[in-house]
C-alpha positions as CSV (number, residue, x, y, z in Angstrom):
1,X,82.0,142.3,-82.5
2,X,85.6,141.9,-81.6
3,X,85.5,139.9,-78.7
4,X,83.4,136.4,-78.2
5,X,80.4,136.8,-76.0
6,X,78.8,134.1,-77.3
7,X,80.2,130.9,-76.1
8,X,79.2,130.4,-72.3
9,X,81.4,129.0,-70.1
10,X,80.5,126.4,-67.8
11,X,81.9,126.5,-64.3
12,X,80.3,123.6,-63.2
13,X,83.3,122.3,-61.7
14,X,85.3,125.4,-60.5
15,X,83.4,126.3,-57.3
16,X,81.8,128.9,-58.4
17,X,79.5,130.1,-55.9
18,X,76.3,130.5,-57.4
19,X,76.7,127.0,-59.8
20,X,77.1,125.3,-56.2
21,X,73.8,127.1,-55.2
22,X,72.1,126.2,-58.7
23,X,73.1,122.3,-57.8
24,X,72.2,122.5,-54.2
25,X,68.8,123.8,-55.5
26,X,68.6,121.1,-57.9
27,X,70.4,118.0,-58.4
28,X,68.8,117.0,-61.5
29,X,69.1,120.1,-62.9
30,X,70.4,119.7,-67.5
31,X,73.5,119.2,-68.4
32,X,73.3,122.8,-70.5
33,X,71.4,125.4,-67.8
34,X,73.0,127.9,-66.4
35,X,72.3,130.3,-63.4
36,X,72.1,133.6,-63.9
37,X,72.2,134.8,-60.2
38,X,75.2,136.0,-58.7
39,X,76.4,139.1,-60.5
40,X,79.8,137.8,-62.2
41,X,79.7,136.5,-65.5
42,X,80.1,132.8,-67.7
43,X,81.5,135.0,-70.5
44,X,85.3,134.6,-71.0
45,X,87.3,137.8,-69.0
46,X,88.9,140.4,-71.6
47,X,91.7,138.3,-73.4
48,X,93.8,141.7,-72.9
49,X,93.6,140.9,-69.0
50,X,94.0,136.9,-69.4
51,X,97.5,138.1,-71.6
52,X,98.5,140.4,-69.1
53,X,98.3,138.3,-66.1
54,X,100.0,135.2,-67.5
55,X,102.8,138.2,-68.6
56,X,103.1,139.1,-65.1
57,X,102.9,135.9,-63.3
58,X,106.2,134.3,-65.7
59,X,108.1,137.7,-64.6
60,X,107.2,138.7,-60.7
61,X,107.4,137.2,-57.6
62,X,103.7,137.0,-55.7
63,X,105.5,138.8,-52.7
64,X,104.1,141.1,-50.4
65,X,103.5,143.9,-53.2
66,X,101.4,147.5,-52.7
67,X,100.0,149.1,-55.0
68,X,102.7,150.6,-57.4
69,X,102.2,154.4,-59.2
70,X,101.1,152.7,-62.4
71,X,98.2,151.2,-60.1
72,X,97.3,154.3,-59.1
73,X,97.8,156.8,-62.2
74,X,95.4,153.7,-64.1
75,X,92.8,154.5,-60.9
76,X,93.1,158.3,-61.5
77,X,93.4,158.6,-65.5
78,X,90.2,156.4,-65.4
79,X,88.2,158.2,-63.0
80,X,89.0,161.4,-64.8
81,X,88.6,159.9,-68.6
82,X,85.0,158.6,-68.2
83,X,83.6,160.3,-64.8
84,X,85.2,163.7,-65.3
85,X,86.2,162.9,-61.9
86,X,89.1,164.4,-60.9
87,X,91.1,162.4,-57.9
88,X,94.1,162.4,-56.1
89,X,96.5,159.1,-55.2
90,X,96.3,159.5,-51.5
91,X,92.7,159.7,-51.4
92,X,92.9,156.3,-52.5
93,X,92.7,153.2,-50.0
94,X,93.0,149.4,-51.9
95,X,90.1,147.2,-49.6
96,X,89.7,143.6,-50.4
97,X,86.4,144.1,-51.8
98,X,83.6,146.5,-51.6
99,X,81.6,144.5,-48.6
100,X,85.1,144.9,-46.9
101,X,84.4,148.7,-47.2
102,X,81.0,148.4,-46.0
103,X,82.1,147.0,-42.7
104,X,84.9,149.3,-42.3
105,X,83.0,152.0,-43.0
106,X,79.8,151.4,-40.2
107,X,83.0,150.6,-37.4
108,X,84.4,154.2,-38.6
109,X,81.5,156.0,-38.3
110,X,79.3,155.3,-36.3
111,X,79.0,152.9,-32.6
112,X,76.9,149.9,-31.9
113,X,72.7,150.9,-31.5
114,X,73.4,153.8,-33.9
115,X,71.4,154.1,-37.1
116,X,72.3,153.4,-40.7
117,X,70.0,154.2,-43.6
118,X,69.6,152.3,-47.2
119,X,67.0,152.2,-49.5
120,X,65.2,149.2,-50.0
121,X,65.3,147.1,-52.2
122,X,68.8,147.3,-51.9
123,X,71.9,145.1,-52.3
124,X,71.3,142.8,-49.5
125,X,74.6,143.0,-47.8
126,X,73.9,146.8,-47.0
127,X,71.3,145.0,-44.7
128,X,73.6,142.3,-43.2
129,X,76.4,144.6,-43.0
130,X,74.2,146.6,-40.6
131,X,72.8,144.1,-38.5
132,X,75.9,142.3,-38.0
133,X,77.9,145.0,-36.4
134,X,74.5,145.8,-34.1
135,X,73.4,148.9,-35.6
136,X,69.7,150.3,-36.3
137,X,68.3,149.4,-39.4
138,X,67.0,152.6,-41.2
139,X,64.9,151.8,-43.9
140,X,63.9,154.5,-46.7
141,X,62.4,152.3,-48.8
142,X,62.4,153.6,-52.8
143,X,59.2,154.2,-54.5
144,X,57.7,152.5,-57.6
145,X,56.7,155.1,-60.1
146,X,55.4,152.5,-63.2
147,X,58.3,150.7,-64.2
148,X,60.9,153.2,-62.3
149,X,61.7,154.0,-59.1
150,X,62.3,157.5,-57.4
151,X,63.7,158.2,-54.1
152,X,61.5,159.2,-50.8
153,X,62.9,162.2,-50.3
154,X,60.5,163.3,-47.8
155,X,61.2,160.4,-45.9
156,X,65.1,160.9,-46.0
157,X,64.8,164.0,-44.4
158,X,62.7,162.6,-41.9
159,X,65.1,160.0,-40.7
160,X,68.1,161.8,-41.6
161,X,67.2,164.1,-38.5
162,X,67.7,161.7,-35.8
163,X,70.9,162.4,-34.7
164,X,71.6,159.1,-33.8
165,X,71.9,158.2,-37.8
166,X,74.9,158.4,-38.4
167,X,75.5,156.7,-42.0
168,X,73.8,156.7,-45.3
169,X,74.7,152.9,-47.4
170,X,74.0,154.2,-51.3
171,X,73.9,152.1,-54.4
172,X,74.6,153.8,-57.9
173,X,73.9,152.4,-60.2
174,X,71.3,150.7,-57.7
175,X,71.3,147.0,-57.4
176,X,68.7,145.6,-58.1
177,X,66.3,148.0,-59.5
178,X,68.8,149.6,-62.2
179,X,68.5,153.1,-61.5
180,X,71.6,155.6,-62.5
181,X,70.8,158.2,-59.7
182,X,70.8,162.3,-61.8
183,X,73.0,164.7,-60.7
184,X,70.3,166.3,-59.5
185,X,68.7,163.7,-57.0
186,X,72.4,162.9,-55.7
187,X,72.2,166.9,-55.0
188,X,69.2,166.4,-52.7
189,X,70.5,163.5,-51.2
190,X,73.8,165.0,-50.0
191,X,71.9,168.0,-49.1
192,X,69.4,166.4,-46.4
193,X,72.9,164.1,-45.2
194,X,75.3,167.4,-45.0
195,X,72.2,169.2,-43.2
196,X,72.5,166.7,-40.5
197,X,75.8,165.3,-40.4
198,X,75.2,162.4,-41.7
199,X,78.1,160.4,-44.4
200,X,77.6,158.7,-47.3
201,X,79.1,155.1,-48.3
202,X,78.5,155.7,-52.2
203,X,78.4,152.1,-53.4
204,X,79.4,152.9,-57.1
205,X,80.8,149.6,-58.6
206,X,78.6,149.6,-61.2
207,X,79.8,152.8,-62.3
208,X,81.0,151.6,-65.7
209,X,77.8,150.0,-66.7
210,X,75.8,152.9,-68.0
211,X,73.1,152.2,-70.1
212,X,72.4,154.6,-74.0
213,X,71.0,157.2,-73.1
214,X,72.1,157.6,-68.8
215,X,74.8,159.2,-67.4
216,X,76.9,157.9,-64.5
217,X,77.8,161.1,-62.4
218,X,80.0,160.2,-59.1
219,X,78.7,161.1,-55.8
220,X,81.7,162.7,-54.1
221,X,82.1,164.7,-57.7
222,X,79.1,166.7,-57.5
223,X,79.8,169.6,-54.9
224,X,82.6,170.1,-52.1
225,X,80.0,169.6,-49.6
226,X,79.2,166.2,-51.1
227,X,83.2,165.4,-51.3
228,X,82.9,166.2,-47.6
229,X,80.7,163.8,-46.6
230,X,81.4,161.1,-49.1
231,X,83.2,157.8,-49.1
232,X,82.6,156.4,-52.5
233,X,83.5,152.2,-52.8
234,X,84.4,151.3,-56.6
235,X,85.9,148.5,-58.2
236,X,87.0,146.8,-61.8
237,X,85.6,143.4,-60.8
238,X,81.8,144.0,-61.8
239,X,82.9,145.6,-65.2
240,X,85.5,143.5,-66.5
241,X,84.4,140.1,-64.3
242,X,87.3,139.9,-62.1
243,X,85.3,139.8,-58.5
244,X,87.2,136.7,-57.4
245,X,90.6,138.5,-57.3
246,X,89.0,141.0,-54.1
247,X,90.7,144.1,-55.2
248,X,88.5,147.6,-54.4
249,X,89.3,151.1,-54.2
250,X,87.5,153.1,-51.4
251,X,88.4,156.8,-52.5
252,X,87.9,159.5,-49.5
253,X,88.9,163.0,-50.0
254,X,88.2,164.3,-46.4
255,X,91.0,163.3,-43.9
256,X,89.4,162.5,-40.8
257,X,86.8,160.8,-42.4
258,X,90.0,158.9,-44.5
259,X,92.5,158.7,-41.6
260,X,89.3,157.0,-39.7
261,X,88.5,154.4,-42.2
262,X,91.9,153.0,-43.0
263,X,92.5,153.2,-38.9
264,X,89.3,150.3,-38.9
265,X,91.1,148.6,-41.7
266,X,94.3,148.5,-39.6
267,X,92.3,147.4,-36.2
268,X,90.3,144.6,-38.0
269,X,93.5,143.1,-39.7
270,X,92.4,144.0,-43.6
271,X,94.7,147.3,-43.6
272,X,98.1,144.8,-44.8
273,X,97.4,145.2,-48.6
274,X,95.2,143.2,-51.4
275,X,95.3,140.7,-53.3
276,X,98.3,141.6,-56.1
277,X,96.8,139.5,-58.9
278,X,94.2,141.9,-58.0
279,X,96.0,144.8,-58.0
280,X,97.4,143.8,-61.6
281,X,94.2,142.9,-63.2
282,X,92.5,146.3,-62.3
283,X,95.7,147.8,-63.6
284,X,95.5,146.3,-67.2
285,X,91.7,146.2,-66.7
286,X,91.9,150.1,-67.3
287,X,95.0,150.5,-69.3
288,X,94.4,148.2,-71.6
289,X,90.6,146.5,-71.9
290,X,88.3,149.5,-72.3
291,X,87.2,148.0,-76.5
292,X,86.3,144.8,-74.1
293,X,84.1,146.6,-71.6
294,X,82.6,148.6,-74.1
295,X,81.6,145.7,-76.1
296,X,80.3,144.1,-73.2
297,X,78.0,146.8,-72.5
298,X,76.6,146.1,-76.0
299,X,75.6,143.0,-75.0
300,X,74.7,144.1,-71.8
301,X,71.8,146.5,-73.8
302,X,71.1,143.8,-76.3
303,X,69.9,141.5,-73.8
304,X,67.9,143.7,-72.1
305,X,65.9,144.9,-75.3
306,X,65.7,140.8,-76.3
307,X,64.4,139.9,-72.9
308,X,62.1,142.6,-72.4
309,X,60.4,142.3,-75.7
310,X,60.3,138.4,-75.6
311,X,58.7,138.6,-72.4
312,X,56.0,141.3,-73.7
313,X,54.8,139.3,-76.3
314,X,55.2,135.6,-74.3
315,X,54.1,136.8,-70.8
316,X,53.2,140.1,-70.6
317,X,52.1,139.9,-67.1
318,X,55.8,140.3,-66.2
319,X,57.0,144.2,-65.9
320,X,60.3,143.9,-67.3
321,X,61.8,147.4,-65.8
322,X,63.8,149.9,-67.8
323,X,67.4,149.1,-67.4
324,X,69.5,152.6,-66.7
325,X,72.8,150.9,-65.4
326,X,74.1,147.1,-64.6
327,X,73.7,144.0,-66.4
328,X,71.2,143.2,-63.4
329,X,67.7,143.0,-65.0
330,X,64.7,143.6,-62.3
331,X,61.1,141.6,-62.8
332,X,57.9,141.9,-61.0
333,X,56.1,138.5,-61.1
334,X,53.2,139.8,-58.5
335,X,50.6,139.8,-61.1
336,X,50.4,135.9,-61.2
337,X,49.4,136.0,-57.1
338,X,51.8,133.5,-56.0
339,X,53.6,133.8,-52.6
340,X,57.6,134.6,-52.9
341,X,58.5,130.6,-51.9
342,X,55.8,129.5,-54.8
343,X,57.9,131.6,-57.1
344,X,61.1,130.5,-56.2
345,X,59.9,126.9,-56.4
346,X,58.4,127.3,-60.0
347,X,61.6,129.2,-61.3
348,X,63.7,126.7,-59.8
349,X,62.2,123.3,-59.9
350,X,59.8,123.4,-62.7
351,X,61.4,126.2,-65.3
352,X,65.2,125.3,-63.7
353,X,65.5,129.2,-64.2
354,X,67.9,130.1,-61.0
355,X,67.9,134.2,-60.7
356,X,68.6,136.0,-57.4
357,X,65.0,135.6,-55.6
358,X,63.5,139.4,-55.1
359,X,62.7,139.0,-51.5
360,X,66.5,138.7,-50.4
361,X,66.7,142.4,-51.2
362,X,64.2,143.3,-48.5
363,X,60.3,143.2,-48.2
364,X,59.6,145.3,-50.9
365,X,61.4,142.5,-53.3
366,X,58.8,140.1,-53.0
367,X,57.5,138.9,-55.8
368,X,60.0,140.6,-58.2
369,X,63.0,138.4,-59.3
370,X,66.8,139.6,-60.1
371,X,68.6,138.2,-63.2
372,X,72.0,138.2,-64.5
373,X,72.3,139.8,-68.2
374,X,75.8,138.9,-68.5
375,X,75.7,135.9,-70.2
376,X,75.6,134.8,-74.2
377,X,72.2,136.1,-75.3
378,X,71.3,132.5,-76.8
379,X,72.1,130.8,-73.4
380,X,69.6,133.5,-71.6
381,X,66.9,133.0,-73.9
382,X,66.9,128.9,-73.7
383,X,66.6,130.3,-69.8
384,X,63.5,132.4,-70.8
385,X,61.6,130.2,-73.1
386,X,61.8,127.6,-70.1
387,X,61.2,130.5,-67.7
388,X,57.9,131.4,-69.8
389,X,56.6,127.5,-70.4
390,X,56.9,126.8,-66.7
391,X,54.7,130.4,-65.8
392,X,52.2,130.0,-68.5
393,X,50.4,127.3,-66.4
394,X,50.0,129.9,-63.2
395,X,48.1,132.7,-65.3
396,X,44.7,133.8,-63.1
């Protein structure tokens, strides 16, 4: 490899969000464990980014900049390169972040009391975006098929026709379960929505982290009618580990449904421009750091084959699932028989594992666990060997 992925990089000290929650968990946790939790990464960023910002920051002034035409031919060029997505600038909208787009898009499209659907498990602030701005929660939960899951589509039809659902929430790739949805099942999907006028936030900002063998197709790509009814939410921070600079891009080619979203942005005070670090960083990001991502997503496989076969042989009454898309791995412990807060407490205290506990993705999560395959394979398997010692003891 050209790039280092195996030094980790502790953030112990940096405020890093899910370190804090790893200390809060545990005080007394060793000096060299490491969450793997929140999906960002304790890997070093692409050095091609790291140059490029240091470049800009000695030359510009961190004024009140928008996104310049080189911002936006980077966004297009990309989109067309590796999704054979073609997109146009003004479809465009810069959001500080995708859950920014979430809530903007619920405000848009539909009033308080109306319905919104997901598919459980799911990314759990599709569910908190929901119940925060006092709509229904519409629940189409996925279904386990083995060590995949499929989507209900006899359900979504069902609950698609109730014309007070007026929004779909829609992860691909899906946190957590690692799907990368085929062209075909997005097909059925938009048909049962278009059938009863129902849109489509397509939460895609995984889209970069394909898995050998799967191939990413973009929602709003797949038909005119799904174009129609799509608003698809992307973003360079999951693939190149740039989340804290909040920079997204909401792309909408139908304008009432775009002329209605960046309207909520303007209302709710988010519509004055992002972050312009941001801006930059997802500029070089895809102009100049593609070796880095692919790399990444080398490791990203790697991990997945080392964990799932250690686990197999060490404790095989784990189901390590197949891994389409993300670097989010997704583990079913429910063969052991423990309740979700025994697991947690195990993981946490006893193995000092800290993942992203299954449950907060919805019911159907409980007993499964969420872990975070971006980091240095050897730091992950120290993780797993403790992870494996401490679960040993709770065999039936």
């Amino acid at each position: 490899m050209n790039y280092d992925f195996e030094t980790p990089v502790n953030r112990s000290n940096t405020g890093s969000e899910k370190w804090a929650a790893m200390y809060r968990s545990n005080p007394n946790v060793g000096k060299d464990v490491y969450p793997f939790s929140v999906a960002d990464l304790d890997i070093k960023t692409a050095p091609e980014i790291v140059k490029g910002l240091q470049e800009y920051i000695e030359t510009a002034v961190m004024g009140y900049d928008l996104p310049t035409e080189d911002y936006y031919r980077a966004i297009i060029n990309w989109m067309g390169n590796r999704h054979d997505w073609k997109i146009k600038k003004e479809w465009i909208i810069c959001t500080p972040g995708i859950i920014a787009a979430f809530y903007s898009a619920i405000r848009a499209y539909t009033e308080p009391g109306d319905g919104v659907l997901y598919m459980g498990p799911v990314y759990y602030p599709f569910m908190k975006s929901i119940k925060n701005t006092k709509r229904r929660l519409i629940n189409n939960s996925l279904v386990r098929n083995g060590d995949r899951y499929e989507i209900d589509f006899e359900g979504l039809a069902d609950k698609a026709k109730d014309p007070n659902t007026k929004l779909m929430l829609f992860s691909n790739p899906h946190n957590p379960v690692g799907r990368v949805w085929t062209k075909a099942e997005l097909a059925k999907v938009v048909d049962i929505c278009a059938a009863n006028d129902v849109v489509i936030l397509a939460d895609e900002i995984h889209h970069d982290l394909i898995m050998p063998g799967h191939v990413f197709t973009p929602m709003a790509a797949i038909s005119e009618a799904a174009a129609d009814i799509c608003i698809t939410a992307t973003a360079a921070s999951k693939s190149f580990n740039i989340a804290g600079l909040r920079n997204s891009n909401v792309i909408i080619s139908n304008p009432k449904l775009h002329t209605a979203f960046k309207m909520d942005m303007e209302m709710t005070g988010i519509g004055g421009g992002t972050n312009v670090i941001g801006l930059k960083a997802t500029e070089i990001a895809y102009t100049a750091a593609e070796d880095w991502l692919e790399e990444f997503k080398a490791l990203i496989w790697h991990n997945h084959e080392t964990l799932k076969d250690f686990l197999a042989k060490e404790l095989p009454e784990v189901t390590v699932f197949d891994l389409e898309g993300t670097y989010l791995q997704w583990m079913d412990f429910s063969a052991f028989g423990l309740s979700h807060k025994q697991l947690e407490e195990i993981t946490e205290q006893e193995a000092q594992v800290f993942l992203d506990e299954g449950y907060i993705f919805g019911d159907e999560g409980r007993g499964y666990e969420r872990i975070s395959l971006g980091a240095p394979t050897k730091t992950l398997m120290e993780a797993m060997e403790r992870l494996v010692t401490a679960m040993q003891k709770y065999r039936k």
